[in-house]
C-alpha positions in Angstrom: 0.0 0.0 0.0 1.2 3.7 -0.7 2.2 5.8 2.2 3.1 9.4 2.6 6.9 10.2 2.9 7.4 10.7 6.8 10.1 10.1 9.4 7.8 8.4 11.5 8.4 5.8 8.9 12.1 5.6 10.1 11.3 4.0 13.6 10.8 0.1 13.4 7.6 -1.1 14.5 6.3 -4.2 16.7 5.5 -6.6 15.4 1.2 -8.1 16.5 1.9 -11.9 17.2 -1.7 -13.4 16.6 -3.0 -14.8 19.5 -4.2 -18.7 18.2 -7.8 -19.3 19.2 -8.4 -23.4 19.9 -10.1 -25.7 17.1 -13.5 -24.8 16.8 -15.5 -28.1 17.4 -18.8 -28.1 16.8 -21.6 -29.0 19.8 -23.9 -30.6 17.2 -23.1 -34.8 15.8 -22.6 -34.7 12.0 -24.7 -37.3 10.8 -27.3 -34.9 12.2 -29.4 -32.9 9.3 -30.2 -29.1 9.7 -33.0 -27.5 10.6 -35.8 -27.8 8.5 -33.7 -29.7 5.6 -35.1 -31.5 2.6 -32.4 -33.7 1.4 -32.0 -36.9 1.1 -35.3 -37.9 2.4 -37.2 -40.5 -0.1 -35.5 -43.3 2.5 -36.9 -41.9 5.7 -40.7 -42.2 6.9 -40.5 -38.4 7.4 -40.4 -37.3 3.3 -41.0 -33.5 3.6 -39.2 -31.9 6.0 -36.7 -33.7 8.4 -35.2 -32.2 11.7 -38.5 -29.0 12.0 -38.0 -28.5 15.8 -33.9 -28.5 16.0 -33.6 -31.2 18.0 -30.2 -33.0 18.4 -31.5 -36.8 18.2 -32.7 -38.2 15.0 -36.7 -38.9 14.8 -37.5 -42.1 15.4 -39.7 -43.8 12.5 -39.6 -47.1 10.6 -36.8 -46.7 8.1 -33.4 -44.5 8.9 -33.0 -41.2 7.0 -29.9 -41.7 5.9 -30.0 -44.7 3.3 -26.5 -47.1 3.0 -23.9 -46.7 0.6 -26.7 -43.9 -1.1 -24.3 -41.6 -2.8 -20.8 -42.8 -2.8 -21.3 -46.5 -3.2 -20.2 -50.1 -1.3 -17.5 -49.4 0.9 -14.3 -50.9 0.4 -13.7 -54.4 -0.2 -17.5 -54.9 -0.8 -17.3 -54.2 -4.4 -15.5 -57.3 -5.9 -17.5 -59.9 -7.7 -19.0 -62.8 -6.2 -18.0 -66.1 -8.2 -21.0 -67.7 -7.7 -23.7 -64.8 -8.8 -22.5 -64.2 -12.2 -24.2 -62.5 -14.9 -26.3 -65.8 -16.6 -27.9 -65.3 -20.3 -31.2 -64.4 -20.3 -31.8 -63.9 -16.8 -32.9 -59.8 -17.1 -35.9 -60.8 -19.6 -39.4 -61.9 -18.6 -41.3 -64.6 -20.2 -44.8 -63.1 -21.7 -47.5 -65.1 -22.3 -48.5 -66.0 -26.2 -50.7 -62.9 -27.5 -54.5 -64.1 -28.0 -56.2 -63.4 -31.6 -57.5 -59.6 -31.6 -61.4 -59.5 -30.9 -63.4 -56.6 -31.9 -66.2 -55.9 -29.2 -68.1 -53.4 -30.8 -72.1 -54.0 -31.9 -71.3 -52.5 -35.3 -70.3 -54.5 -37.7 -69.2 -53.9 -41.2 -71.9 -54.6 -44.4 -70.8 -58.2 -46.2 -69.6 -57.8 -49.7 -72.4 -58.3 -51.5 -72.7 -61.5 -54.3 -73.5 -62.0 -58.2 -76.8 -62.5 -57.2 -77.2 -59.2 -55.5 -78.9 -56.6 -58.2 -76.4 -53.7 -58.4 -77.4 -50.2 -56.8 -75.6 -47.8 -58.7 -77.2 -46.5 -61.9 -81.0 -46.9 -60.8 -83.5 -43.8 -61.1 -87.0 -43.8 -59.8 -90.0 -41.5 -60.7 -90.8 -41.0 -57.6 -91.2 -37.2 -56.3 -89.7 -37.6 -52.8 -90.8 -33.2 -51.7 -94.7 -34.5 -52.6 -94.6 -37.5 -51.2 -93.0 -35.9 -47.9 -95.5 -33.3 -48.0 -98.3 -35.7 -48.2 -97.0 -37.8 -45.3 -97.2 -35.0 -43.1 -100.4 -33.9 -43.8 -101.9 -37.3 -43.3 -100.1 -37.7 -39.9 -102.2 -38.2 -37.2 -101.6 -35.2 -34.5 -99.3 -36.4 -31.2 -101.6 -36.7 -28.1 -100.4 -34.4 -25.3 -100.3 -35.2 -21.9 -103.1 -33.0 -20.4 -104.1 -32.8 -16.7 -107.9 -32.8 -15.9 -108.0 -30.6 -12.3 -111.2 -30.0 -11.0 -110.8 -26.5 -9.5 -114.2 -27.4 -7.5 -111.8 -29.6 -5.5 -109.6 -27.1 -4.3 -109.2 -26.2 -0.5 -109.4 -22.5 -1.5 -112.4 -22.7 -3.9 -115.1 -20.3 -2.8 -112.6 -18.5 -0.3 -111.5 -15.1 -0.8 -107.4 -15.0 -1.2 -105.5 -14.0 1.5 -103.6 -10.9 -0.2 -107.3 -9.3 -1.0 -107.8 -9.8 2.7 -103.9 -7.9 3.7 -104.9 -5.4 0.5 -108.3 -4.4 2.3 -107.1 -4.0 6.2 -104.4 -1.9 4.3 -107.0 0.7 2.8 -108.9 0.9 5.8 -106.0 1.8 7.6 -104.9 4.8 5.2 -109.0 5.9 4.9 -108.4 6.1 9.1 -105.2 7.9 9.1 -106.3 10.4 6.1 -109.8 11.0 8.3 -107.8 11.1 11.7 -105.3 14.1 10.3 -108.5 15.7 8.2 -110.5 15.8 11.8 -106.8 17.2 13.7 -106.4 19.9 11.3 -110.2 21.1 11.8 -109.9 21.6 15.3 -106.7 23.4 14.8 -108.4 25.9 12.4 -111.3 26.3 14.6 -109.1 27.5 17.8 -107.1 29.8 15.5 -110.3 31.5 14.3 -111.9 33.7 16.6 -114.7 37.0 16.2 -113.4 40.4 16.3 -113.7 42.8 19.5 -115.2 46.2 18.7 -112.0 48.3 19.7 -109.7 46.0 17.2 -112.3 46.1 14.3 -112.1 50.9 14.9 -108.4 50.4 15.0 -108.6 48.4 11.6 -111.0 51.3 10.1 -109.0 53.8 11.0 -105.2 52.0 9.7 -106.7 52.0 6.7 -108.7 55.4 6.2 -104.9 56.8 7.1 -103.5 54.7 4.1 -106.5 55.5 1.6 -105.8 59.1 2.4 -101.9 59.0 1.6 -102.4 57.1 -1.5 -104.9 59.6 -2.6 -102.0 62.7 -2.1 -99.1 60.9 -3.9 -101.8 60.1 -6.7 -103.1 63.7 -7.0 -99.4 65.2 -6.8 -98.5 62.5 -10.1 -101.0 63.4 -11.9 -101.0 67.2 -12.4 -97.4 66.5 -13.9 -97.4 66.4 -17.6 -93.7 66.0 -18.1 -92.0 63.4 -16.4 -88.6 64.6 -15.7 -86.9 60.8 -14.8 -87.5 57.0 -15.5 -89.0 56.8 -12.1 -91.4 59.4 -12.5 -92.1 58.1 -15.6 -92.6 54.2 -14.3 -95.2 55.6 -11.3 
């Protein structure tokens, strides 16, 4: 690394000795998987996930999770060939049994090929008018008969009874007639308190309020009228 020109640089410096920690060793065994691990687990009877809670002690189940000689094959010693289980001829293949004659199952069946007695079909024309003969095979069809059901209404559990929604309908409009004649018979009485006769002292007071106003109209109406030339808009308006 590049450093500065200084004559600190001059004095030697100590040298750090590294203090050497001990070996780590690890608390946990190694055959041990980790926590929630999904490897190597198609042996074990716990296929999805293997070692969930961190426990330190493999779960006990049928089959072990780690399967032998899985990855890195027989140990040593173990792979040499056994004189007496030798590869024999034939011994991979299966014997099938014989194939049976194909069967169709289906109903359907093909038409024979027909003989030299058969008359041949191709080349034949008829006379007959097929759009006639249709027509007339309609026409003379007898109708299809229709299921019909024959009720007799006279029967009935409700036959001579008046419906029940006529019933709910008419307890309805009596109830609006009483409610329209109940607010009809309120507003009567009200009208009847507010009304009330005159005294004679109020019916003089009323004469003479409006006496005063007759007699002011009739000034501002004789003052307007003896003007023959209306000198603004206003004037002109009253």
């Amino acid at each position: 690394m590049y450093q500065e020109e200084s004559i600190y640089n001059l004095i030697p410096k100590e040298k750090i000795q590294a203090i050497a920690e001990p070996l780590y060793r690890s608390k946990f065994p190694p055959s041990l998987a980790p926590t929630a691990s999904t490897f190597g687990l198609k042996n074990s009877s716990y296929p999805n996930v293997a070692n969930m809670n961190g426990n330190l002690s493999l779960p006990r189940g049928a089959h072990p999770i780690n399967g032998s000689w899985r990855t890195f094959g027989l140990p040593e010693g173990l792979n040499r060939r056994d004189p007496v289980n030798y590869i024999k001829k034939g011994h991979e293949y299966k014997t099938l049994p014989l194939p049976e004659k194909a069967r169709a199952n289906s109903e359907i069946k093909k038409p024979s090929v027909p003989t030299l007695k058969d008359k041949p079909i191709m080349g034949l024309k008829s006379d007959k008018n097929y759009i006639t003969a249709n027509a007339i095979d309609v026409i003379l069809m007898a109708p299809k008969k229709r299921k019909t059901l024959q009720t007799n209404y006279l029967n009935k559990k409700s036959f001579g009874k008046v419906p029940e929604y006529l019933s709910k309908l008419k307890e309805e409009v009596e109830k609006e007639y009483k409610t329209i004649r109940e607010m009809q018979l309120r507003t009567e009485e009200e009208d009847a308190q507010k009304k009330r006769s005159l005294m004679d002292n109020e019916v003089e007071m009323l004469r003479e309020g409006l006496s005063r106003k007759l007699e002011q109209i009739k000034i501002s109406y004789a003052g307007l009228t003896h003007k023959g030339h209306p000198d603004t808009l206003v004037m002109k308006n009253k």
